[in-house]
C-alpha positions as CSV (number, residue, x, y, z in Angstrom):
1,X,109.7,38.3,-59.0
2,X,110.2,38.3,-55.2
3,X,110.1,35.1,-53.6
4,X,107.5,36.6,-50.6
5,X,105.4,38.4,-53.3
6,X,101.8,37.4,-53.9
7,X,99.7,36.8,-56.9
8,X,96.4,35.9,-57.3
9,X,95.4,36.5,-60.8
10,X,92.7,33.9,-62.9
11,X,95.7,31.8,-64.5
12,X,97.9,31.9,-61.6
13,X,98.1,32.1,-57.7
14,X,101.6,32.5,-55.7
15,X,101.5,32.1,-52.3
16,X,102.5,30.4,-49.1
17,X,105.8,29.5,-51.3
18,X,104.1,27.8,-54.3
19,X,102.7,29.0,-57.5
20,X,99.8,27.1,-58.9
21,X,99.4,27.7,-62.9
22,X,97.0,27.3,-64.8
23,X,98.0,25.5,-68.4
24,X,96.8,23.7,-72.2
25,X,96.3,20.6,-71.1
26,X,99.1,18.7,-74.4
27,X,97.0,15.6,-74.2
28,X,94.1,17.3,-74.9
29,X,91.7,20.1,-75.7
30,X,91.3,21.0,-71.8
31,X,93.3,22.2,-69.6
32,X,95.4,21.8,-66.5
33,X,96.7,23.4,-63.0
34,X,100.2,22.6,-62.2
35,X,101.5,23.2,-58.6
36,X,105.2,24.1,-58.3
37,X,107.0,25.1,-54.7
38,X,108.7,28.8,-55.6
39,X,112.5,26.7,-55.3
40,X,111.6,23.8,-57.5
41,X,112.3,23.9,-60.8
42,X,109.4,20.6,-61.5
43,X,105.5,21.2,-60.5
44,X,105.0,18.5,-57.7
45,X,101.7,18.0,-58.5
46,X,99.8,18.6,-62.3
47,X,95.9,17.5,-62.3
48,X,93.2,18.5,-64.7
49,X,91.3,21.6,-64.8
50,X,87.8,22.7,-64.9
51,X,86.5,24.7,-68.2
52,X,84.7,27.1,-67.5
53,X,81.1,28.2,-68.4
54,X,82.0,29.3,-72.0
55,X,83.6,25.7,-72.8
56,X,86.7,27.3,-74.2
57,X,88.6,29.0,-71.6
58,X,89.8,27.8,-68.0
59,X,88.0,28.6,-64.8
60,X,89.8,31.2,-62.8
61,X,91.8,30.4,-59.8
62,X,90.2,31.1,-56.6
63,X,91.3,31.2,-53.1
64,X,89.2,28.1,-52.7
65,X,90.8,26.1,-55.5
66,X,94.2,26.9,-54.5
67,X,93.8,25.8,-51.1
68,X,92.2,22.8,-52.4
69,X,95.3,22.7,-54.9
70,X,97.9,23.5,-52.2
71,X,96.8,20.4,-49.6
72,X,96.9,17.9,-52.7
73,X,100.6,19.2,-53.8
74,X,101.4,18.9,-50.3
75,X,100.1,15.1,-50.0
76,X,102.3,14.3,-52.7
77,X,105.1,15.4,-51.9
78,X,104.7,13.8,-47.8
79,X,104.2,10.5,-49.8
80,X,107.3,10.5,-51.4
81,X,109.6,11.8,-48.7
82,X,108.1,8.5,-47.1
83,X,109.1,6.7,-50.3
84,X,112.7,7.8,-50.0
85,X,112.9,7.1,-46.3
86,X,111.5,3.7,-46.6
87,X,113.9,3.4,-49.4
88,X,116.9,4.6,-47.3
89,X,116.0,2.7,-43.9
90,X,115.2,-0.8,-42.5
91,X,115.1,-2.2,-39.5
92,X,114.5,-5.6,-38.1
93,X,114.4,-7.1,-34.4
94,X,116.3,-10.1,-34.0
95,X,118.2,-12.2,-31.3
96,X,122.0,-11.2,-30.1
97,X,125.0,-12.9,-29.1
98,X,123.6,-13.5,-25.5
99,X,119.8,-14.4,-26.5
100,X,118.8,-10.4,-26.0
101,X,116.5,-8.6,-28.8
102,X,118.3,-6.3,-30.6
103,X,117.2,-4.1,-33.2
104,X,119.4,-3.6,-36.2
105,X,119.0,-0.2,-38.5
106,X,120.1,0.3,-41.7
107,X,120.3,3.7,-43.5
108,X,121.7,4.2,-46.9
109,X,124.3,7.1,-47.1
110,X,123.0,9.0,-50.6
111,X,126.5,9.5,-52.1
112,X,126.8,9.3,-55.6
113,X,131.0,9.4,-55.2
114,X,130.9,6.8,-52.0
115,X,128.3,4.7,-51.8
116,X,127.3,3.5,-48.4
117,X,125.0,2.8,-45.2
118,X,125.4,2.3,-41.4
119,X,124.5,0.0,-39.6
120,X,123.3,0.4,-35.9
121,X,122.7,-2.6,-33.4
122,X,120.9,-1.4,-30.5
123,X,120.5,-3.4,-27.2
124,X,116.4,-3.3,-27.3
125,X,116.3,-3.8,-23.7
126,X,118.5,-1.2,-22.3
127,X,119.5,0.9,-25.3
128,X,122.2,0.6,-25.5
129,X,124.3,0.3,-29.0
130,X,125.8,-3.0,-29.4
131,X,127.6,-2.0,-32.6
132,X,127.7,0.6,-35.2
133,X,129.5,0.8,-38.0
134,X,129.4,1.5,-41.9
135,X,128.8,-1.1,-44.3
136,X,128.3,-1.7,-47.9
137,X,125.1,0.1,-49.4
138,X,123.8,-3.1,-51.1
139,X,124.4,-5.0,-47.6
140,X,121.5,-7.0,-46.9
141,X,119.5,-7.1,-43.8
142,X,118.9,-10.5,-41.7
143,X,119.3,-12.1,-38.7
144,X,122.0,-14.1,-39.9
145,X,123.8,-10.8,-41.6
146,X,123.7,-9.1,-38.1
147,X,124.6,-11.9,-35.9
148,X,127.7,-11.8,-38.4
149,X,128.1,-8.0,-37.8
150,X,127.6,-8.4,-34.3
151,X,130.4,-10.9,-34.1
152,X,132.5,-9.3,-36.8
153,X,132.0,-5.9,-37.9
154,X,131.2,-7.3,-41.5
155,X,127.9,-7.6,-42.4
């Protein structure tokens, strides 16, 4: 099936780059809608699903429903994008070597084969970086940790 293609049939919609399916719910008698993006191989988002009137089978897709479907899948997948970028990044504000404010960013590197981050000093004042360099991916961020850097290059 073509990756632009449309469908819009009562047990499953493909559109805007997602394909929401309707499915047996394994826990139990109902059933479910799981919304997958057409390049993932993993729904991002699986919620229940109404029966319809005969009790039996689902309720058909509608455009309604999808769209309703298609914000929700979206919402998830904005929260953990967050999740991984809080993860991967911290910052805190702290005092330099000369009593300015700096602010000192760390951002894990996701390499399975070399683990690591960098870690950028920044002058909050005029912008200017103070130091950047990388540093180990467990390195811990404090004031004392980047006064050290600062001074050093080790953090």
């Amino acid at each position: 099936m073509d990756d632009t293609e449309e469908t819009s049939d009562p047990r499953m919609w493909k559109k805007a780059g997602w394909i929401a399916r309707v499915i047996k719910n394994e826990n139990d008698e109902g059933w479910a809608v799981s919304m997958t993006r057409v390049q993932d191989s993993e729904p991002a988002l699986v919620s229940p699903w109404t029966m319809g009137r005969d009790k039996v089978n689902p309720k058909p897709l509608d455009s309604a429903g999808f769209a309703t479907l298609l914000k929700g899948a979206n919402d998830v997948l904005r929260r953990h994008e967050a999740t991984l970028r809080a993860r991967l990044h911290r910052s805190i504000t702290c005092v330099g070597e000369v009593g300015q404010r700096v602010r000192a960013d760390l951002d894990i590197q996701q390499d399975e084969e070399d683990p690591h981050a960098i870690l950028s000093v920044v002058d909050e004042r005029t912008g200017e970086v103070v130091r950047q360099g990388r540093v180990s991916a467990a390195a811990k961020l404090s004031e004392a940790s980047v006064q050290r850097f600062i001074r050093t290059g080790d953090a």
